[in-house]
Jmol script that loads the backbone (N, CA, C; Angstrom):
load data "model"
ATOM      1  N   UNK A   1     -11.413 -14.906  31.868  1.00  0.00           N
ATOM      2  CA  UNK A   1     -11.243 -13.676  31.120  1.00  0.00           C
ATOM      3  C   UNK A   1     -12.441 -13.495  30.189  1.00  0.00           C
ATOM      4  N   UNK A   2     -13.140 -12.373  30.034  1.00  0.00           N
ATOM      5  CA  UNK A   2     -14.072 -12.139  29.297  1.00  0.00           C
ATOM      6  C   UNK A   2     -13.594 -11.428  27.818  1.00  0.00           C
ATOM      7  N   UNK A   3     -14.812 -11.739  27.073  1.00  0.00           N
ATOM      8  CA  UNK A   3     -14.252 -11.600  25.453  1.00  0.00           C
ATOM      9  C   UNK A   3     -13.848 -10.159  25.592  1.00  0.00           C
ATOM     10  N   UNK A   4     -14.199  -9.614  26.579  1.00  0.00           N
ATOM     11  CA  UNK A   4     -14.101  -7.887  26.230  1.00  0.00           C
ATOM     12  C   UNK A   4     -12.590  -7.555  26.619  1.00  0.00           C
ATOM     13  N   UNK A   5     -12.441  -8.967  27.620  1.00  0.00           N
ATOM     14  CA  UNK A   5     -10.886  -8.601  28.110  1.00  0.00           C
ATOM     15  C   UNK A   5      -9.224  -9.045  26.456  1.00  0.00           C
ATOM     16  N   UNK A   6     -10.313  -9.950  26.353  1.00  0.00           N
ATOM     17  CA  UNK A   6      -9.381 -10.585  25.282  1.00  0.00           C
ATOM     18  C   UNK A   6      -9.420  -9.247  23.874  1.00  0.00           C
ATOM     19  N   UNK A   7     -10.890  -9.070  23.485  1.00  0.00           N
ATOM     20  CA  UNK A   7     -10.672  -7.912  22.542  1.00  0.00           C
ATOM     21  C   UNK A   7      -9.485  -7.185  23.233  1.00  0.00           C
ATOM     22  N   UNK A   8      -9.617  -6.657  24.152  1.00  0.00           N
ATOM     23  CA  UNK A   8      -9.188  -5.340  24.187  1.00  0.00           C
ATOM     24  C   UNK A   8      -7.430  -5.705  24.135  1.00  0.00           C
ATOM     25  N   UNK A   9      -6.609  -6.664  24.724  1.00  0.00           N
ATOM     26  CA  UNK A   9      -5.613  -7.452  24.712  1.00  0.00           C
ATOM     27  C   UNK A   9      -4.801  -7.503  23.336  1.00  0.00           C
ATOM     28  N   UNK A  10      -5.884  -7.574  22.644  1.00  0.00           N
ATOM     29  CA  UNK A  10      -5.503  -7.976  20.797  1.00  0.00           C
ATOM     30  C   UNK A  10      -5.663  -6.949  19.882  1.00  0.00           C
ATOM     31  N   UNK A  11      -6.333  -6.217  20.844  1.00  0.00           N
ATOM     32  CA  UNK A  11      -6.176  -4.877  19.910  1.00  0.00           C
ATOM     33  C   UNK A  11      -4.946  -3.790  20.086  1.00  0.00           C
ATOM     34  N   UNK A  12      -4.972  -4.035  21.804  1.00  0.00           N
ATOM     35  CA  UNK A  12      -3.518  -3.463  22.033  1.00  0.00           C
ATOM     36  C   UNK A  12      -2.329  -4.046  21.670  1.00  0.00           C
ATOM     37  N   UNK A  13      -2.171  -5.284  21.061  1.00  0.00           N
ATOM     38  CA  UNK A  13      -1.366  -6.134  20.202  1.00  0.00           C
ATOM     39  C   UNK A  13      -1.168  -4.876  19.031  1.00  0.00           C
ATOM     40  N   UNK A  14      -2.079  -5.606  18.076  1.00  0.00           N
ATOM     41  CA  UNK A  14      -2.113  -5.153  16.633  1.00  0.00           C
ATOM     42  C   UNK A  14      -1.888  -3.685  16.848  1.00  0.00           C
ATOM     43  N   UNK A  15      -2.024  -2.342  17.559  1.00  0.00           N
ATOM     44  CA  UNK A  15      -1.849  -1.520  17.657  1.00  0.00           C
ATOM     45  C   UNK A  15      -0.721  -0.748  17.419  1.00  0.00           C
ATOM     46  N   UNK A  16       0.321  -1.681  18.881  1.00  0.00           N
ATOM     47  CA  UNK A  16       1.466  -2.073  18.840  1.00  0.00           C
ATOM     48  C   UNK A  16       2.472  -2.108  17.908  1.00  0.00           C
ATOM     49  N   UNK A  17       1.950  -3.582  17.294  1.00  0.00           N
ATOM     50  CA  UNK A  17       2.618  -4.184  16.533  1.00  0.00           C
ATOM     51  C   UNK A  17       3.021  -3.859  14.687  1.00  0.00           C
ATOM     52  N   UNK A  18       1.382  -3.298  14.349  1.00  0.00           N
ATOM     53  CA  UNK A  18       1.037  -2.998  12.870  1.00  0.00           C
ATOM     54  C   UNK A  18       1.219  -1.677  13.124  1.00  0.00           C
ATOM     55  N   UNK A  19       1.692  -0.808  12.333  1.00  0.00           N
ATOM     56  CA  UNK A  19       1.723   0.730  12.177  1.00  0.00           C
ATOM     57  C   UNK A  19       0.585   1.089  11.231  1.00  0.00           C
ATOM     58  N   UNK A  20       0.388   0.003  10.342  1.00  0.00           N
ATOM     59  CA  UNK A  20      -1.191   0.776   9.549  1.00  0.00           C
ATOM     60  C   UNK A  20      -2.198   0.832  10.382  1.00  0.00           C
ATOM     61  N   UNK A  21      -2.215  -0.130  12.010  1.00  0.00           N
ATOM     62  CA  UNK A  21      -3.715  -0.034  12.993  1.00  0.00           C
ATOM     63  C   UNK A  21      -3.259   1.545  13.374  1.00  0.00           C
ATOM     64  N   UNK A  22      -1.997   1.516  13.587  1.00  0.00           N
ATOM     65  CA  UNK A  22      -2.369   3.308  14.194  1.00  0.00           C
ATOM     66  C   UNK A  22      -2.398   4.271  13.369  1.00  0.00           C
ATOM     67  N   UNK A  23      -2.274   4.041  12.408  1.00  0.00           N
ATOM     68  CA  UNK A  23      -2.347   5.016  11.197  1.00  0.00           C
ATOM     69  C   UNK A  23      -3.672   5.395  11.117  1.00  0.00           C
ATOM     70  N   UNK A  24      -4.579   4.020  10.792  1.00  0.00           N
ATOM     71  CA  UNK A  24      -6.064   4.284  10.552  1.00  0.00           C
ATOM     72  C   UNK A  24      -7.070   4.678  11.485  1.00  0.00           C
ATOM     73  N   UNK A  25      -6.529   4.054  12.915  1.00  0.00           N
ATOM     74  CA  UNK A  25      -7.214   3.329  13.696  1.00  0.00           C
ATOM     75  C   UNK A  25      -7.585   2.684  13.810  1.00  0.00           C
ATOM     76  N   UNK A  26      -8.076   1.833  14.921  1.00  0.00           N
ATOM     77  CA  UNK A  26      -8.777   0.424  14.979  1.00  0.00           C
ATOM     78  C   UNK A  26     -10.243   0.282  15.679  1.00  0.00           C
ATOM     79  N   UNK A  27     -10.928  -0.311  15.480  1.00  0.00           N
ATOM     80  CA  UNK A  27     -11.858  -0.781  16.124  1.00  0.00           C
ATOM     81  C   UNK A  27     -12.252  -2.418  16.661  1.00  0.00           C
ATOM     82  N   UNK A  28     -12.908  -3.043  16.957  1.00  0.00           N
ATOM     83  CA  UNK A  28     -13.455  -4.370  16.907  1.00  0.00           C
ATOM     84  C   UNK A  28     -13.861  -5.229  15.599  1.00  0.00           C
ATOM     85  N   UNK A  29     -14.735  -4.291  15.112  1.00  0.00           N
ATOM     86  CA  UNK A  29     -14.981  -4.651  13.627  1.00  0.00           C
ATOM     87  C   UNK A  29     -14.115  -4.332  12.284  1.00  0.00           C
ATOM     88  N   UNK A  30     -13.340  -3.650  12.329  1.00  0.00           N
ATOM     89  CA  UNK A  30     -12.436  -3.170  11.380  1.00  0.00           C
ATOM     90  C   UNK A  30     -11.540  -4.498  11.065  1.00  0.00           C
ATOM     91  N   UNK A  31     -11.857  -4.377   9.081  1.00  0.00           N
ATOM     92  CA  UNK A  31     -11.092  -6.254   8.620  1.00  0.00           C
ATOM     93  C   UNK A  31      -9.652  -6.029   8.667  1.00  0.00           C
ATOM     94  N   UNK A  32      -9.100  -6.394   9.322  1.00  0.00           N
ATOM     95  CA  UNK A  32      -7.750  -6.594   9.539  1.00  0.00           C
ATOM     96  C   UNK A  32      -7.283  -7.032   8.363  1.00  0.00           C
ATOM     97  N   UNK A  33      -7.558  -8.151   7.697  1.00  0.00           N
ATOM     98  CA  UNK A  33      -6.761  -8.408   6.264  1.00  0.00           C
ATOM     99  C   UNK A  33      -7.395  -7.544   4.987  1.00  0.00           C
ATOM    100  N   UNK A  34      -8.360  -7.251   5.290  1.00  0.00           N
ATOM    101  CA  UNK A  34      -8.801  -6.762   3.749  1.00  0.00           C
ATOM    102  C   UNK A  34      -8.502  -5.016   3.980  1.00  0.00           C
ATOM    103  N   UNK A  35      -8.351  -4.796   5.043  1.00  0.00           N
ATOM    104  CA  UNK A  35      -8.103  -3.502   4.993  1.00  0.00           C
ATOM    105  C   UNK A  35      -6.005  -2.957   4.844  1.00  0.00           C
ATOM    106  N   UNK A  36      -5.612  -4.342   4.812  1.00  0.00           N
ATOM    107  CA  UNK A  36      -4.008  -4.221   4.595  1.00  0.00           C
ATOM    108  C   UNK A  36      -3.403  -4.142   6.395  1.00  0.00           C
ATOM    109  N   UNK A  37      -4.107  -3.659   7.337  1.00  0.00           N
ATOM    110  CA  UNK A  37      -3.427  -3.468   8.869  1.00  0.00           C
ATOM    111  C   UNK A  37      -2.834  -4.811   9.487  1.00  0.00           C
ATOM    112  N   UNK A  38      -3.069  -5.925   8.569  1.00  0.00           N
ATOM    113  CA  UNK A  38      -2.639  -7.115   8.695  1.00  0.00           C
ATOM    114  C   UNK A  38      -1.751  -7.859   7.934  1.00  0.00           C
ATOM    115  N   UNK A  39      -1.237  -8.493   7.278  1.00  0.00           N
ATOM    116  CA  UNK A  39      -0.900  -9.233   5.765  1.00  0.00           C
ATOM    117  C   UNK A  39      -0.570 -10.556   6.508  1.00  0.00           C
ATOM    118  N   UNK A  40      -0.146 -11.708   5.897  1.00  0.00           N
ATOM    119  CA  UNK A  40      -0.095 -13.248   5.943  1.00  0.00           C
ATOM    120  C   UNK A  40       1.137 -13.392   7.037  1.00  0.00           C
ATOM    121  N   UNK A  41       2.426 -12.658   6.982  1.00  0.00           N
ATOM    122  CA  UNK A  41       3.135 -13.095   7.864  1.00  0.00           C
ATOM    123  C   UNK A  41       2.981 -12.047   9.352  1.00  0.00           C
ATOM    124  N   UNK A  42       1.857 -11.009   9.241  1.00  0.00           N
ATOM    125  CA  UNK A  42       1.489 -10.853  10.649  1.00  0.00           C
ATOM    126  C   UNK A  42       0.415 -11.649  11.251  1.00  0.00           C
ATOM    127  N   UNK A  43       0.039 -12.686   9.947  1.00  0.00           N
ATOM    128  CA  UNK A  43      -1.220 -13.445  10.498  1.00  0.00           C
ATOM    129  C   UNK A  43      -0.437 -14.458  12.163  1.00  0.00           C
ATOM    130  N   UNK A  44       0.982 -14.580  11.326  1.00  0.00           N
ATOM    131  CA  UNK A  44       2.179 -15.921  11.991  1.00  0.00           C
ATOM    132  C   UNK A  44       2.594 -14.911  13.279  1.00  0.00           C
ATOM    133  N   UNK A  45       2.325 -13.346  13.463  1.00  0.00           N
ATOM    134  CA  UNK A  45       2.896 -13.002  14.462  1.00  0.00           C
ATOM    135  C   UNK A  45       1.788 -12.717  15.615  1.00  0.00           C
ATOM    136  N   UNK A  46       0.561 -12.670  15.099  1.00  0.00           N
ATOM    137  CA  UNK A  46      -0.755 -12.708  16.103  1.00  0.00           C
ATOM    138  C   UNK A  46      -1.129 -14.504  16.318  1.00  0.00           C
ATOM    139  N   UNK A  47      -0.577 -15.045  15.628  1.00  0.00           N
ATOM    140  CA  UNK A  47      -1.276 -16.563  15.813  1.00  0.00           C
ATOM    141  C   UNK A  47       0.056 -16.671  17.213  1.00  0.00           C
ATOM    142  N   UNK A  48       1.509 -16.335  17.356  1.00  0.00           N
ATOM    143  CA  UNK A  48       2.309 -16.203  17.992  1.00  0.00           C
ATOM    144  C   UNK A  48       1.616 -15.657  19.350  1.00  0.00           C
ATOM    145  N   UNK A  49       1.418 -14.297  19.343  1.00  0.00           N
ATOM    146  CA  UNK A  49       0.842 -13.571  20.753  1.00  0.00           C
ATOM    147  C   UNK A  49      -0.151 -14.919  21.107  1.00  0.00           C
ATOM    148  N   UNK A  50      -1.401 -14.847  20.121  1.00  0.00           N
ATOM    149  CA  UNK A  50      -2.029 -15.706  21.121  1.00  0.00           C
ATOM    150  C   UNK A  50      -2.293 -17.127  21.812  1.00  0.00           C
ATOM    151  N   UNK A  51      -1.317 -17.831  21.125  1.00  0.00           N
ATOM    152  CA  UNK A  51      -0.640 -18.691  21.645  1.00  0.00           C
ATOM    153  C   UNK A  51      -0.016 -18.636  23.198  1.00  0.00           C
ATOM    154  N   UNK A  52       1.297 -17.604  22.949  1.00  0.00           N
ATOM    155  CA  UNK A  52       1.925 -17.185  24.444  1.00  0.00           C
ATOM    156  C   UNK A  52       0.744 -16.635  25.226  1.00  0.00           C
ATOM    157  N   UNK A  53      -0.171 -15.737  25.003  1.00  0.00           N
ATOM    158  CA  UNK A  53      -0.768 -14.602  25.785  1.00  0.00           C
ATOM    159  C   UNK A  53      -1.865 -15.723  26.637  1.00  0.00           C
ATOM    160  N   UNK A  54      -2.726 -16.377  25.474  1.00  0.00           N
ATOM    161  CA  UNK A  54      -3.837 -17.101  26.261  1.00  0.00           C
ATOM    162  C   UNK A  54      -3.891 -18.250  26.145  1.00  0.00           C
ATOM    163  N   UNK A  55      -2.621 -18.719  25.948  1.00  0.00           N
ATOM    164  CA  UNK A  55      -2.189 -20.489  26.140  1.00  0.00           C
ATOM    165  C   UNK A  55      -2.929 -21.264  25.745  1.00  0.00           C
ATOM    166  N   UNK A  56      -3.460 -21.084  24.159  1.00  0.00           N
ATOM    167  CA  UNK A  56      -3.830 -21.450  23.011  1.00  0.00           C
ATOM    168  C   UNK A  56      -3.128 -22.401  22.193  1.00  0.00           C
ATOM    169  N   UNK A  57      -3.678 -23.432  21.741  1.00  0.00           N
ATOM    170  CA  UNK A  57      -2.636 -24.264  20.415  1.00  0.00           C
ATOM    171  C   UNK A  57      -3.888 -23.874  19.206  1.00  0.00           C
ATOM    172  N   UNK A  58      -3.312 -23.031  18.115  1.00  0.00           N
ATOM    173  CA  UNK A  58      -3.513 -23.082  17.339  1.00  0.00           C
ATOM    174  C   UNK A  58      -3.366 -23.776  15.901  1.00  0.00           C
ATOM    175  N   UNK A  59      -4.204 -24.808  15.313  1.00  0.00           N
ATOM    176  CA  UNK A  59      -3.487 -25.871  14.190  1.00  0.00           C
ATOM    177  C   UNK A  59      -3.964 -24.931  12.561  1.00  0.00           C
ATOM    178  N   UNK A  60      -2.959 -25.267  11.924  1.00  0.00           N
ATOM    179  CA  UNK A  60      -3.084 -25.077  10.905  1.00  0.00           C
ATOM    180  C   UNK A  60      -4.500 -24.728  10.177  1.00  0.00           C
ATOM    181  N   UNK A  61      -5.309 -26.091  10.362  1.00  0.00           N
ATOM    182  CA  UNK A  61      -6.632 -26.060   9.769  1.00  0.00           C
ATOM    183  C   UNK A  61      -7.335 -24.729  10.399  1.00  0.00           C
ATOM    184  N   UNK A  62      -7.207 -23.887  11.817  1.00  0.00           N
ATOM    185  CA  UNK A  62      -7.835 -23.084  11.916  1.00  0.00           C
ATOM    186  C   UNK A  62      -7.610 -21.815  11.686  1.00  0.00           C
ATOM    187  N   UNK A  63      -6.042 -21.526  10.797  1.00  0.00           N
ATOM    188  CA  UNK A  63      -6.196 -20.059  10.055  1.00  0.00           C
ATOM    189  C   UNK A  63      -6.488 -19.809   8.736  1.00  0.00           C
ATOM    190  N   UNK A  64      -8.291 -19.685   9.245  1.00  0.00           N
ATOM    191  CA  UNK A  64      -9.321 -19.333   8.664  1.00  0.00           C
ATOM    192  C   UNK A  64      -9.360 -18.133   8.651  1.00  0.00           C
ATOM    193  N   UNK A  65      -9.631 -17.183   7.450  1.00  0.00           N
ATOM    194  CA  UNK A  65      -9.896 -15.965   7.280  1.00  0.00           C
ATOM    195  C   UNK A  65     -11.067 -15.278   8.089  1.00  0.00           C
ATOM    196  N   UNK A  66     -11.685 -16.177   8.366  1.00  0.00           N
ATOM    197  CA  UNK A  66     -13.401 -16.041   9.674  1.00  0.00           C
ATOM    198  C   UNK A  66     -12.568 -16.027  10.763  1.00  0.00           C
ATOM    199  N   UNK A  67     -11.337 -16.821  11.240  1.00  0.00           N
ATOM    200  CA  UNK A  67     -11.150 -16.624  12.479  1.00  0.00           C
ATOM    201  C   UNK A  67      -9.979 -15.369  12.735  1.00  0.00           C
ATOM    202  N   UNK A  68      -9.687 -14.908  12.260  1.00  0.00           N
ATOM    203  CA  UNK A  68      -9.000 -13.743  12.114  1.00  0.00           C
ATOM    204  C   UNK A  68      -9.248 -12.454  11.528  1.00  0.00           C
ATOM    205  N   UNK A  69     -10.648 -12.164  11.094  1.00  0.00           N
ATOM    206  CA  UNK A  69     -10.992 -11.083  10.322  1.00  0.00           C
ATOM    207  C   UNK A  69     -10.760  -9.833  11.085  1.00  0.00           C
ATOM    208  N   UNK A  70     -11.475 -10.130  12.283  1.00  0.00           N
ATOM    209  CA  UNK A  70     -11.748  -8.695  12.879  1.00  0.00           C
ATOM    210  C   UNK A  70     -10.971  -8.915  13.925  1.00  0.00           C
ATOM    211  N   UNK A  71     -10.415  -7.802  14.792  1.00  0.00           N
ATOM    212  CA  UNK A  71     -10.419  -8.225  16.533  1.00  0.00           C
ATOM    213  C   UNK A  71     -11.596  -8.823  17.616  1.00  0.00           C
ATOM    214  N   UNK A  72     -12.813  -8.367  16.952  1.00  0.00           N
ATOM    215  CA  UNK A  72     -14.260  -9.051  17.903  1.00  0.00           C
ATOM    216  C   UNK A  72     -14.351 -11.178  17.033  1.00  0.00           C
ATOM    217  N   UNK A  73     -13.912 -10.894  15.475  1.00  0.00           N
ATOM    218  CA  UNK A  73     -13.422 -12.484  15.245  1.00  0.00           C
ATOM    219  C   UNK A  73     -12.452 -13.085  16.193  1.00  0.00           C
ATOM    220  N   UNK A  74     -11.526 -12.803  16.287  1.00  0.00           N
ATOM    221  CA  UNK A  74     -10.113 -13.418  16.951  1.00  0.00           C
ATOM    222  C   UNK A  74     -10.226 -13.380  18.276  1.00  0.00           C
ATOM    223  N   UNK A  75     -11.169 -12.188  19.046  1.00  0.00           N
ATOM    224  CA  UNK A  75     -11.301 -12.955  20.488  1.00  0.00           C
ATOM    225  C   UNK A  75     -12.466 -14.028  21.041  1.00  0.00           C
ATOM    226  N   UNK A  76     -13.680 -13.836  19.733  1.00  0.00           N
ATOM    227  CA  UNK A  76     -14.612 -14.848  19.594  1.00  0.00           C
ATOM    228  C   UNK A  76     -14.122 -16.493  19.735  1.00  0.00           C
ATOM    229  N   UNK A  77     -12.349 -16.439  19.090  1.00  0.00           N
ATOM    230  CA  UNK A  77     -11.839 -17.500  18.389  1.00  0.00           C
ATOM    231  C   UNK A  77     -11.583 -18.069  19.255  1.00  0.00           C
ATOM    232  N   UNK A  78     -10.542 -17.291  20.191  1.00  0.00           N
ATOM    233  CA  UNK A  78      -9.670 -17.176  21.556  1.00  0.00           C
ATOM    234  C   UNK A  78     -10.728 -17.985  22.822  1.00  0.00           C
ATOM    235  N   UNK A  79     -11.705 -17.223  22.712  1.00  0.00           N
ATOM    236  CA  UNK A  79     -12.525 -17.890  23.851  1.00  0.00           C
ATOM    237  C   UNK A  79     -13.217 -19.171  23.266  1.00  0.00           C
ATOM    238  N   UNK A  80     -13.891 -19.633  22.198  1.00  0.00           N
ATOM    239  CA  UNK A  80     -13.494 -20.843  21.896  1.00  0.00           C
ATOM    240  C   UNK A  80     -12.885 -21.909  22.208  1.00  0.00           C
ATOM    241  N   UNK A  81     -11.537 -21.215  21.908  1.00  0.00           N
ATOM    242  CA  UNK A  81     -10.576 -22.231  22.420  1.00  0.00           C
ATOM    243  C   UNK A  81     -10.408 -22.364  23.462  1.00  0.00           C
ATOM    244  N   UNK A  82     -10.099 -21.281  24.183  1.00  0.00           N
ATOM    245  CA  UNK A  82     -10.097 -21.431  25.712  1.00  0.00           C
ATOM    246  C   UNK A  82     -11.475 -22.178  26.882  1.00  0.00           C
ATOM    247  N   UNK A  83     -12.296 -22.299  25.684  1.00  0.00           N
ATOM    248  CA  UNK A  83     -13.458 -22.935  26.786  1.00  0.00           C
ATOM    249  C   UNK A  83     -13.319 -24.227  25.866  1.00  0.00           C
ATOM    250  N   UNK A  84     -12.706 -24.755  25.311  1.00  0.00           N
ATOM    251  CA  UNK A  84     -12.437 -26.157  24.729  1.00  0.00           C
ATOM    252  C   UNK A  84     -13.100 -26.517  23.140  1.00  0.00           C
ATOM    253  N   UNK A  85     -13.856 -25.301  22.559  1.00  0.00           N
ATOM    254  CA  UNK A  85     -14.368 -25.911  21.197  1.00  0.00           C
ATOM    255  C   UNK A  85     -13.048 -25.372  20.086  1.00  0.00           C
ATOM    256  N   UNK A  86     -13.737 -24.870  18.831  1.00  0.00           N
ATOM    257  CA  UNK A  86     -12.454 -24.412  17.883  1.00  0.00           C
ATOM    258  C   UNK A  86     -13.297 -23.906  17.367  1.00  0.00           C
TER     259      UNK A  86
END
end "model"
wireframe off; spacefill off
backbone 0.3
color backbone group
């Protein structure tokens, strides 16, 4: 799967899921936490999707505000993991 597949995956998540992404709109770069379309316990419901979606283990130590900022962060993260680094 390419990062473009995974962006696009996680954006149709958060889309979904957050009513402030469709309120504002979304992009790739748009900060998910600092702009509010996110808060701490949707951090626990996207760390959820991508877990199930791209059969990810995500640990503690890596919800990092860098790895979740943007949607182009979080599929950067995703493929990471999925090719074996963190």
């Amino acid at each position: 799967m390419t990062p473009t597949a995974v962006s696009e995956q996680v954006r149709a998540f958060v889309l979904e899921k957050f009513p402030q992404a469709k309120k504002k709109g979304l992009s790739d770069s748009d900060k998910l936490l600092e702009s509010g379309i996110v808060d701490s316990l949707g951090i626990l419901d996207l760390v959820a999707f991508l877990e199930s979606d791209f059969k990810v283990q995500i640990s503690d130590d890596e919800l990092l505000p860098e790895n979740f900022q943007t949607v182009k962060a979080i599929a950067e993260f995703v493929e990471r993991k999925r090719n074996g680094g963190a």
